[in-house]
N, C-alpha and C positions, 0 to 999 in steps of 0.2 A: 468213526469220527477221525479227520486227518487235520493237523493241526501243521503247520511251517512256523518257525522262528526265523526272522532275518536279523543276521549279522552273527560274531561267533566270539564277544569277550565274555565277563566274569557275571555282566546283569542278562545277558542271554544264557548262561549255563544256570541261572538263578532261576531266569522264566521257564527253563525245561524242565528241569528240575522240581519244579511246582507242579507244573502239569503232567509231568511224571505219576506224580500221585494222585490223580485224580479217579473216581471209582469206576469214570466211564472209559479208561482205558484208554485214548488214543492215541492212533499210530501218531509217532513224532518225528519230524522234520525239518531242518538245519539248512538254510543257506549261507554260508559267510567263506572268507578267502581261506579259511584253514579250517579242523576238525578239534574242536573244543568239545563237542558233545559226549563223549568219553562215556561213549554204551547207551546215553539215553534216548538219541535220535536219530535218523540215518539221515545222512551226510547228500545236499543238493548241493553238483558242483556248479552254481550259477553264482554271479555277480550279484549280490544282492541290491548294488546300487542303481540298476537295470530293470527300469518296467518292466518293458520286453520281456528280458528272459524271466522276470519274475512273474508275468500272467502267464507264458508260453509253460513255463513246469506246475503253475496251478490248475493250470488245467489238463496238462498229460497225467500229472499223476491222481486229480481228483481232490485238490486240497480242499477242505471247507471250512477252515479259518485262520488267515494268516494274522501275525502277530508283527510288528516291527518292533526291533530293540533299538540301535542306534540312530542318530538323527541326519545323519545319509541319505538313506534312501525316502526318507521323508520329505528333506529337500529337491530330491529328483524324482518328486513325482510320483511315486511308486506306490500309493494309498490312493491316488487318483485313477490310475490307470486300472486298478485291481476294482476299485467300483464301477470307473465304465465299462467293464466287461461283464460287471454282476456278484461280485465276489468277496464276501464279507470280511472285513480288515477290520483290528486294532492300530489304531493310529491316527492321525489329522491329517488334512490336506494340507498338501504342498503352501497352499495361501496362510493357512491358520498358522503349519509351522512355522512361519515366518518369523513369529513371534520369541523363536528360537535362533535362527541363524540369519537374522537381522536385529541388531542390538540397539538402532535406530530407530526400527519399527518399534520394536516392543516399546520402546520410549512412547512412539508416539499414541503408541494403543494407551500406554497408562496413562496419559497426558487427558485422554479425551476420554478415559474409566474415571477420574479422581483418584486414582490408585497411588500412595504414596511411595513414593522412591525419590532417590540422590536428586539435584538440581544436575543439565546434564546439558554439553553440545555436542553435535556428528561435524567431523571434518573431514575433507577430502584433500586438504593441503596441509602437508607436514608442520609449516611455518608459522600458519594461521594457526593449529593445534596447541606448538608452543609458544606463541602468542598468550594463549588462552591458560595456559599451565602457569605462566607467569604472572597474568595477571591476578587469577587465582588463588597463588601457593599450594605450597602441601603441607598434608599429604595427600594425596590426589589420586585417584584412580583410571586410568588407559586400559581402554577393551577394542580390541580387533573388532570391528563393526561384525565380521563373518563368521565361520565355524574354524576353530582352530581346537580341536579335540581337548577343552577346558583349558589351555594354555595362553589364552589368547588376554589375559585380566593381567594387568601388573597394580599392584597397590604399592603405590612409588611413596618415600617416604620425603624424597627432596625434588625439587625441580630436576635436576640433573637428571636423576635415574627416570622421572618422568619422560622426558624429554630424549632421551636414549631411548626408552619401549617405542616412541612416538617413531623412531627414527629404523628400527629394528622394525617395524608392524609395516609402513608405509614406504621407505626407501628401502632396508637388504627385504622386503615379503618375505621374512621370516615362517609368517602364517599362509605365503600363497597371495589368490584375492582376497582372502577375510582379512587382509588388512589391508585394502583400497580406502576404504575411512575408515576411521576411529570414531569411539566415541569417549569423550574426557567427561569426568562426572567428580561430584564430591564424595569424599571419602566418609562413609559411614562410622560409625562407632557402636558398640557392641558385641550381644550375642548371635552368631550365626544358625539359621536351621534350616533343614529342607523339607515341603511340604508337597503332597502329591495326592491329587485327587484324581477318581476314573472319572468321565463324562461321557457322555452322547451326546452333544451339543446345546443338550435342554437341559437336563438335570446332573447333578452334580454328588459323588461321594462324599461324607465326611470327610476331615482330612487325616492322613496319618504323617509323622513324623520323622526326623532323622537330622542327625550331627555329620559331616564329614570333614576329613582332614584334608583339605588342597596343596598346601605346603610339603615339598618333600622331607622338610625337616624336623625334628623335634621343636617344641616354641614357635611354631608356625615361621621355621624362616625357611631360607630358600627359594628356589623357583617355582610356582605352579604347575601343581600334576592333573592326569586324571583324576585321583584321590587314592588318599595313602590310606584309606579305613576310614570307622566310625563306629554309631552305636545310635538302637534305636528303644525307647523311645529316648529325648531329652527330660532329663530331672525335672526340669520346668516346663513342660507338657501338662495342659489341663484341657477341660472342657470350655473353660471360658478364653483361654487363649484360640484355642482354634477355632470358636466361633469369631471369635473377631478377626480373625486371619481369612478366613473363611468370606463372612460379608464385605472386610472392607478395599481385599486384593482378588481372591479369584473367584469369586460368584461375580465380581463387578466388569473383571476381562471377559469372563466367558458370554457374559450379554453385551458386551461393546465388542467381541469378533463376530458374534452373533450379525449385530444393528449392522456390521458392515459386508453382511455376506458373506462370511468365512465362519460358522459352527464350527466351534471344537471340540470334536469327535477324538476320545482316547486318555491318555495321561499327563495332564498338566501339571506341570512341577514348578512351583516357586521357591526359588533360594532367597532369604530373608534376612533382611537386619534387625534382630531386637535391640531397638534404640530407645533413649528416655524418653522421646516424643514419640513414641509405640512404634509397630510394626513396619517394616519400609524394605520395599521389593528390592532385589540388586538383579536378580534375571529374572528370567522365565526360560524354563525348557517345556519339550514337546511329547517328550518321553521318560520311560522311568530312567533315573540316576543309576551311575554307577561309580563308587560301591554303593546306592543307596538300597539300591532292589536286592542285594545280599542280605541287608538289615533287616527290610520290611518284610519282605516276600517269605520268610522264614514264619514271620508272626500271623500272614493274612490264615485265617481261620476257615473261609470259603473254599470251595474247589476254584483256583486262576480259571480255569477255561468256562464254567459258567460266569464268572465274573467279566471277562473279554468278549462274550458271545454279545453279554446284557450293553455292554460296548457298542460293537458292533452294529447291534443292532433296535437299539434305541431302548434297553429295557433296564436303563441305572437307575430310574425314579423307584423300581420294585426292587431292588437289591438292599438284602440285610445284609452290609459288610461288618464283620466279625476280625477283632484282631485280640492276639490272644496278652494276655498282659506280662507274659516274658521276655526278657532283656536279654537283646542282641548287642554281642560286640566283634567288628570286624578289625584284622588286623591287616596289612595287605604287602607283600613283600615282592621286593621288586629286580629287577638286572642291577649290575655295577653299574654307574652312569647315570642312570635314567634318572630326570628327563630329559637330559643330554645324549648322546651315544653311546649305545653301549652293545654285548655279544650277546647273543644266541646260543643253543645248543649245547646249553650248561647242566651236565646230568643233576637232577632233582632225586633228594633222598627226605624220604619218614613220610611221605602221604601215604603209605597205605599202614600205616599204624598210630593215625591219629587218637588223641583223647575220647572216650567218648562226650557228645558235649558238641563235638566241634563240626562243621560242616565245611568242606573247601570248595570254592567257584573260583574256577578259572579262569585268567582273564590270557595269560599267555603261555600255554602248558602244551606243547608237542609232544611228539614219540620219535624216538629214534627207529635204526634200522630193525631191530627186535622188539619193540612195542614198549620201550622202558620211559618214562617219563623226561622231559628235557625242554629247558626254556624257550618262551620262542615268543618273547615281545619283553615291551620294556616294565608295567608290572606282570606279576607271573602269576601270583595265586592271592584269595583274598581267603583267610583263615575265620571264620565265625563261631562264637562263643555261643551258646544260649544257658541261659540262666535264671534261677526266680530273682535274679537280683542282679547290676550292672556289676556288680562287684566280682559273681562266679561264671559270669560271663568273659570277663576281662581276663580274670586268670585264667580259664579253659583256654580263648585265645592268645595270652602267651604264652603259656605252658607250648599249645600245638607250634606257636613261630618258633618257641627255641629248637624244636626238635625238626622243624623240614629243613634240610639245607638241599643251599648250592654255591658254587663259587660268585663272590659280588655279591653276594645278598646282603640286602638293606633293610630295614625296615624302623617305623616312627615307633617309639617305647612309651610317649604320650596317649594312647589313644585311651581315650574315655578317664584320663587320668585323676578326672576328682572322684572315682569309683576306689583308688588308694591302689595299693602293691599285691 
């Protein structure tokens, strides 16, 4: 069995990592622009954002199931191209993922699900935007209509800094084209969580759970990151919560992408607001989270690659997902700067004498010219705790953040903080 991962952060060393252990052995293999897989897979030097070269190496080397991590190569195609060749994939089509890197569509998917989320408009004119900011007030929400690697959401607290993202997203393209429109929505209130179920278009996983921290800073201030950590499950995690999260957001998208010709085949992720008038979407993604697959993927109890296959290939309806009831706590440390600018090629010390407890996923970790570890992105490593409780979790992973260093390093001290010191 030969299995590809595409892409090379912190939730694809997650997904190797899983399938690392699985009993049936498979060879594993890595496409992404650098070599995160650090021994567990051998390294495709292809572009994973590249049909092309992504069927052209599935089929020289015999791959029989790719996996896609980030939302890249899902946008360009690259799950469509691998099935018109015949070639069985984890992930959604280019159409379905839309749902992720158009923040308009997915509006209007849940407009036409009943699916509750923010009251919400798309603009293509900056002026008209803040028009719309104004008439409104804040505190207000601005989201880069496109893909802007989780950076693209400002939760403005005044018109002003609204109206500055607005200006920043659409005039300097800060994000690129993900910010040819926007989309301005009302600002939620509440608890945040992220939910992710597998699919094959028909049937649909339980859901499992997760907390992340988007803010670079302690007290959720600062800029938006990728995510600075988290913890799985949430204290407030039940059976009756997830079935209503379950029936009344994404069992209701996955039959209205369904009804319009686009089955969502793979991992659907909803980030949520628990508000007083119950649950209410703030995205949709297309694939698993990151840090949240450092969370989950630690607890999934299955073997990952039967669970991707039943993916794949239409067989989630018979899968006994099993998740194990230990608490994960991720910590996630990062360059100087980030998510601003910041250096590279900062010798990394204490990963190889972590806690027992703790497991590390890499999201930005090179080798220097002798093979010694050394940064090489803007977060660097995500530190995870496991515990019979969030509380031994949390200290396993600070205990392991105090002790990795590198020069610049950052890291949030809040994570999972009502779990205490």
């Amino acid at each position: 069995m030969r299995a590809l991962v595409l892409g090379g952060g912190g939730r694809e060393h997650a997904i190797l990592w899983k399938l690392a252990q699985s009993p049936r052995a498979p060879e594993l293999f890595q496409a992404s622009v650098n070599r995160t897989a650090h021994g567990l897979a051998q390294h495709a030097d292809i572009n994973p954002d590249c049909p092309a070269r992504v069927v052209e190496f599935v089929e020289r080397r015999g791959i029989d199931l790719t996996i896609v991590g980030p939302e890249r190569p899902l946008m360009e195609g690259v799950t469509d191209a691998l099935r018109k060749h015949g070639h069985a994939v984890m992930g959604p089509s280019q159409a379905a993922a839309r749902i992720e890197w158009s923040k308009a569509f997915a509006k209007e998917v849940m407009a036409q699900a009943g699916v509750p989320t923010a009251a919400s408009e798309t603009f293509t004119d900056p002026d008209s935007a803040k028009e719309c900011v104004r008439k409104r007030g804040a505190p207000i929400v601005v989201k880069a209509d496109g893909l802007a690697a989780g950076k693209g959401v400002t939760v403005a607290a005044t018109v002003e800094e609204a109206a500055t993202a607005i200006d920043a997203a659409m005039t300097a393209r800060v994000f690129g084209d993900a910010g040819m429109s926007v989309v301005v929505e009302d600002c939620l209130v509440g608890e945040e969580v992220s939910v992710f179920c597998f699919t094959d278009g028909v049937n649909a996983s339980p859901l499992i759970a997760a907390r992340d921290y988007k803010r670079v800073s302690d007290g959720d201030q600062g800029p938006n990151t990728g995510g600075m950590g988290g913890y799985s499950p949430p204290p407030y995690w039940d059976a009756a919560l997830e079935r209503r999260i379950r029936e009344t957001c994404i069992e209701q998208v996955l039959r209205q992408l369904a009804a319009m010709g686009t089955p969502f085949a793979g991992v659907l992720f909803g980030g949520l607001m628990l508000t007083e008038d119950g649950p209410q979407v703030i995205e949709f993604n297309a694939r698993l989270g990151d840090p949240e697959a450092q969370l989950i993927l630690p607890r999934l109890e299955n073997d990952l690659l039967d669970v991707a296959e039943a993916v794949a290939h239409g067989g989630v309806g018979a899968l006994d997902l099993r998740w194990s009831p230990t608490a994960t706590v991720g910590v996630t440390l990062a360059s100087g700067g980030y998510p601003g600018t910041y250096e590279t090629g900062k010798p990394i010390h204490g990963l190889d004498a972590l806690p027992d407890g703790v497991t590390p996923f890499y999201t930005g970790v090179g080798e220097d010219d002798v093979g010694a570890p050394v940064t090489d992105g803007g977060r660097v490593v995500t530190l995870v705790g496991h515990g019979a409780t969030h509380a031994e979790a949390r200290r396993l992973a600070y205990d392991a953040a105090a002790q990795v260093r590198f020069a610049g390093a950052h890291y949030r001290r809040d994570i999972a903080a009502f779990a205490g010191e």
